[in-house]
FINUKE-306070 format. One record per residue (C-alpha): residue in three letters; chain; x, y, z. Coordinates in Angstrom, 1 decimal, always signed. Layout:
residues N
<site aa="ALA" ch="A" x="X" y="Y" z="Z"/>
...
***
This chain:
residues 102
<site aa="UNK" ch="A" x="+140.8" y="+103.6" z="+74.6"/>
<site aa="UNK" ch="A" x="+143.6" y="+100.7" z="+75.4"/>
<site aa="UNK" ch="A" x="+141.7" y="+97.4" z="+76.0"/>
<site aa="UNK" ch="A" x="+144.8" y="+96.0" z="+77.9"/>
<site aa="UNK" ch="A" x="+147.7" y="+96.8" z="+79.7"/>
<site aa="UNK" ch="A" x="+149.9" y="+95.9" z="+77.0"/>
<site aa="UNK" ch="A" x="+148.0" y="+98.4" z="+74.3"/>
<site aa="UNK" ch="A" x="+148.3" y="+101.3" z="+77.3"/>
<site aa="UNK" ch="A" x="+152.2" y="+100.2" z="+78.0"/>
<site aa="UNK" ch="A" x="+152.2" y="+100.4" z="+74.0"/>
<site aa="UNK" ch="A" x="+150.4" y="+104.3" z="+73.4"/>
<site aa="UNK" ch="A" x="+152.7" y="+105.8" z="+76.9"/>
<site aa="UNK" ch="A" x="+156.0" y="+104.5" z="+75.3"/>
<site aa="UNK" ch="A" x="+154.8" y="+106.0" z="+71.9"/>
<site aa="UNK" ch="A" x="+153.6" y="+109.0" z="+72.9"/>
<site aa="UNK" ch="A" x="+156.2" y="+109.3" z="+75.2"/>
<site aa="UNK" ch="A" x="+159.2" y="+109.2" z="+72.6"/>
<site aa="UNK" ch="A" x="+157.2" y="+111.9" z="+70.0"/>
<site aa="UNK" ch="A" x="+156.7" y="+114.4" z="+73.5"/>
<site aa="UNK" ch="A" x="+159.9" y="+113.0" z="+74.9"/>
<site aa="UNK" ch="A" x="+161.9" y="+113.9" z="+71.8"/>
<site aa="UNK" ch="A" x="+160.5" y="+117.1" z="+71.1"/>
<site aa="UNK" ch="A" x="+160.2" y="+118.6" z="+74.7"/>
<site aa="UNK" ch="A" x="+164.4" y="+117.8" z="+74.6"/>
<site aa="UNK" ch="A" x="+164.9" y="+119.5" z="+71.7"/>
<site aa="UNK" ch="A" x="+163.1" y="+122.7" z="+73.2"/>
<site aa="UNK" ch="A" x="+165.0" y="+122.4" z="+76.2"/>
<site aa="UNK" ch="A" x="+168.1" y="+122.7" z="+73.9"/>
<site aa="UNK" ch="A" x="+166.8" y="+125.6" z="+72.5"/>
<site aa="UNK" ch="A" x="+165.5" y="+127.4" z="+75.1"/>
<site aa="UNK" ch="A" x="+168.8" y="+126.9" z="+77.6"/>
<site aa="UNK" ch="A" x="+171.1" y="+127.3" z="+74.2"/>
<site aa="UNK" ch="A" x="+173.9" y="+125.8" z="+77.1"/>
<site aa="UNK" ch="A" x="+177.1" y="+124.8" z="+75.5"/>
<site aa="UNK" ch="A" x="+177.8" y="+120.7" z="+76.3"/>
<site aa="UNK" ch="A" x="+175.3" y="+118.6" z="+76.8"/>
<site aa="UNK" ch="A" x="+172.6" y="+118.2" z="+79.4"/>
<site aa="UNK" ch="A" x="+174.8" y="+115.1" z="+81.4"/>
<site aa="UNK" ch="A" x="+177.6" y="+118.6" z="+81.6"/>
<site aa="UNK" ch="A" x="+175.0" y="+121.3" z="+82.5"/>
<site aa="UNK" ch="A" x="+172.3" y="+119.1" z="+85.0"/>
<site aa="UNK" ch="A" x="+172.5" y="+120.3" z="+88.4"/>
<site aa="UNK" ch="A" x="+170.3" y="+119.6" z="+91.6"/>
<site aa="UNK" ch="A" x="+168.9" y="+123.4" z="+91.4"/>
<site aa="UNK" ch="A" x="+167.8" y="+123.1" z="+87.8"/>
<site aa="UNK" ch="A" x="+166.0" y="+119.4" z="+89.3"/>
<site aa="UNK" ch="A" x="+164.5" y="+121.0" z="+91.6"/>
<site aa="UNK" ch="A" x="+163.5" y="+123.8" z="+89.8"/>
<site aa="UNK" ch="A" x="+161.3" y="+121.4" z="+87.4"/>
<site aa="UNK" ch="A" x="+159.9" y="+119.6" z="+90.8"/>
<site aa="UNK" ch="A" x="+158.6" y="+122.9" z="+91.7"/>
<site aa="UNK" ch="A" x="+157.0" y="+123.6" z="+88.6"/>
<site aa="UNK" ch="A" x="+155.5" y="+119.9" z="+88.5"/>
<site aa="UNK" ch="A" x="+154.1" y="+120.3" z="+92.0"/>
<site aa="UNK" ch="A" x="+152.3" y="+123.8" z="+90.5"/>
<site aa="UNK" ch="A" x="+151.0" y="+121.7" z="+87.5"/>
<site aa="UNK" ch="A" x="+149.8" y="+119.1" z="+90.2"/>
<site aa="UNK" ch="A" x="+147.8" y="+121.9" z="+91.9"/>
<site aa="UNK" ch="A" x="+146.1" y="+123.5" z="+89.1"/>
<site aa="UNK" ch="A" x="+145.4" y="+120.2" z="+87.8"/>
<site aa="UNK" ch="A" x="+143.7" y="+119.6" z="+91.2"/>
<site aa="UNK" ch="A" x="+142.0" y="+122.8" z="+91.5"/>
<site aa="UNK" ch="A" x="+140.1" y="+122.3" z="+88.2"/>
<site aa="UNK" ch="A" x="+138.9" y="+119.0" z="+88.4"/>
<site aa="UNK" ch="A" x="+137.5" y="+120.4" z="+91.7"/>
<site aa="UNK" ch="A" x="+135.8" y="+123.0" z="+89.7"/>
<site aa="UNK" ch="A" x="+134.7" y="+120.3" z="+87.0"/>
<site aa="UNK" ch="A" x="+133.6" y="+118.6" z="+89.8"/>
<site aa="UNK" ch="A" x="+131.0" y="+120.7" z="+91.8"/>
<site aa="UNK" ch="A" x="+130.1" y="+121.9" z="+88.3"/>
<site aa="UNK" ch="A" x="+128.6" y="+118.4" z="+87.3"/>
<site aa="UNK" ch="A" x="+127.1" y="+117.4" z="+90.5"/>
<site aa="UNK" ch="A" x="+124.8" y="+120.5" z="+90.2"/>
<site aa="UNK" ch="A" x="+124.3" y="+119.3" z="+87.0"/>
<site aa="UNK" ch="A" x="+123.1" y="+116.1" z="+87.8"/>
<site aa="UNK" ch="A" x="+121.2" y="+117.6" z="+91.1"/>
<site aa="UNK" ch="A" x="+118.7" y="+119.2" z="+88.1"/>
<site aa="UNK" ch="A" x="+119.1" y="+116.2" z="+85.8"/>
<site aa="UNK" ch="A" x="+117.7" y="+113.7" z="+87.7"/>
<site aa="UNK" ch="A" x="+114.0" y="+112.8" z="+86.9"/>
<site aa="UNK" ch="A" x="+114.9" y="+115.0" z="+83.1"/>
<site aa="UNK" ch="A" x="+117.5" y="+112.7" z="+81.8"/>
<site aa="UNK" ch="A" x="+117.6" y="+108.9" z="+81.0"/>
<site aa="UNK" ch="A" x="+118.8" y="+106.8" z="+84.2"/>
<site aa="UNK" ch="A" x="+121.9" y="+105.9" z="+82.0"/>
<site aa="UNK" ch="A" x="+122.8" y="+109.1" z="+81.0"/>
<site aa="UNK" ch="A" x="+123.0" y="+110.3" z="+85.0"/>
<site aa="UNK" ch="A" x="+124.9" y="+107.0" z="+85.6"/>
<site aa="UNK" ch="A" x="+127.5" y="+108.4" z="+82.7"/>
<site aa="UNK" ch="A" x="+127.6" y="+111.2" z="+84.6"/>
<site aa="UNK" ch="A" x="+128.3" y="+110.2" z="+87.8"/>
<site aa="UNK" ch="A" x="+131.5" y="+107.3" z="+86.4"/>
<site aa="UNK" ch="A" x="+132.8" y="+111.0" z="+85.4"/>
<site aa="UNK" ch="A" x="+132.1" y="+112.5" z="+88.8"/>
<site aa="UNK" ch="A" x="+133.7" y="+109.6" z="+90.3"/>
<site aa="UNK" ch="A" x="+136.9" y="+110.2" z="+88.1"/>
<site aa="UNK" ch="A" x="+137.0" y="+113.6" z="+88.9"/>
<site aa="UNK" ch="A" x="+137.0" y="+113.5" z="+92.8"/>
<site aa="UNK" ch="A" x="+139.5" y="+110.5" z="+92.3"/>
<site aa="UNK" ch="A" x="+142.3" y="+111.1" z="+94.3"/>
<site aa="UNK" ch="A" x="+141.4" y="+114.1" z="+96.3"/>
<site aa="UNK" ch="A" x="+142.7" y="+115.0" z="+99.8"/>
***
């Protein structure tokens, strides 16, 4: 876990040049367009990768819901079972989970 903002900027730029690279290179692949990208881009294909990020976004959402109610049953039966520290893990993970929500 990055200790800093400058070891997080460090990991994202790394991670995103390996996924960056190799998500390209599929795209190439999978379109098998003739040109390059900068020839073949156009505003339909954009949105057409919005759309799928907003679906992504929504499962996303949906499970962390379901993670959610999940562990706040469990720590509805932990309490007085488990280690105060233990439940207070539990609910910083809670927290994270519900993060966010609309």
């Amino acid at each position: 876990m990055p200790t800093s903002d400058q070891q997080l900027l460090q990991l994202s730029l790394d991670r995103f040049a390996t996924r960056g690279r190799e998500k390209f290179e599929a795209g190439i692949e999978e379109h098998g367009h003739a040109g390059t990208l900068v020839d073949n881009v156009t505003p339909a294909h954009m949105e057409e990768e919005v759309i799928d990020l907003f679906h992504y976004l929504q499962a996303d959402r949906l499970k962390r819901q379901e993670m959610a109610a999940k562990l706040e049953a469990c720590i509805k039966r932990a309490k007085g079972i488990y280690p105060i520290w233990c439940i207070g893990h539990m609910m910083e993970v809670l927290r994270y989970l519900k993060k966010g929500e609309k």
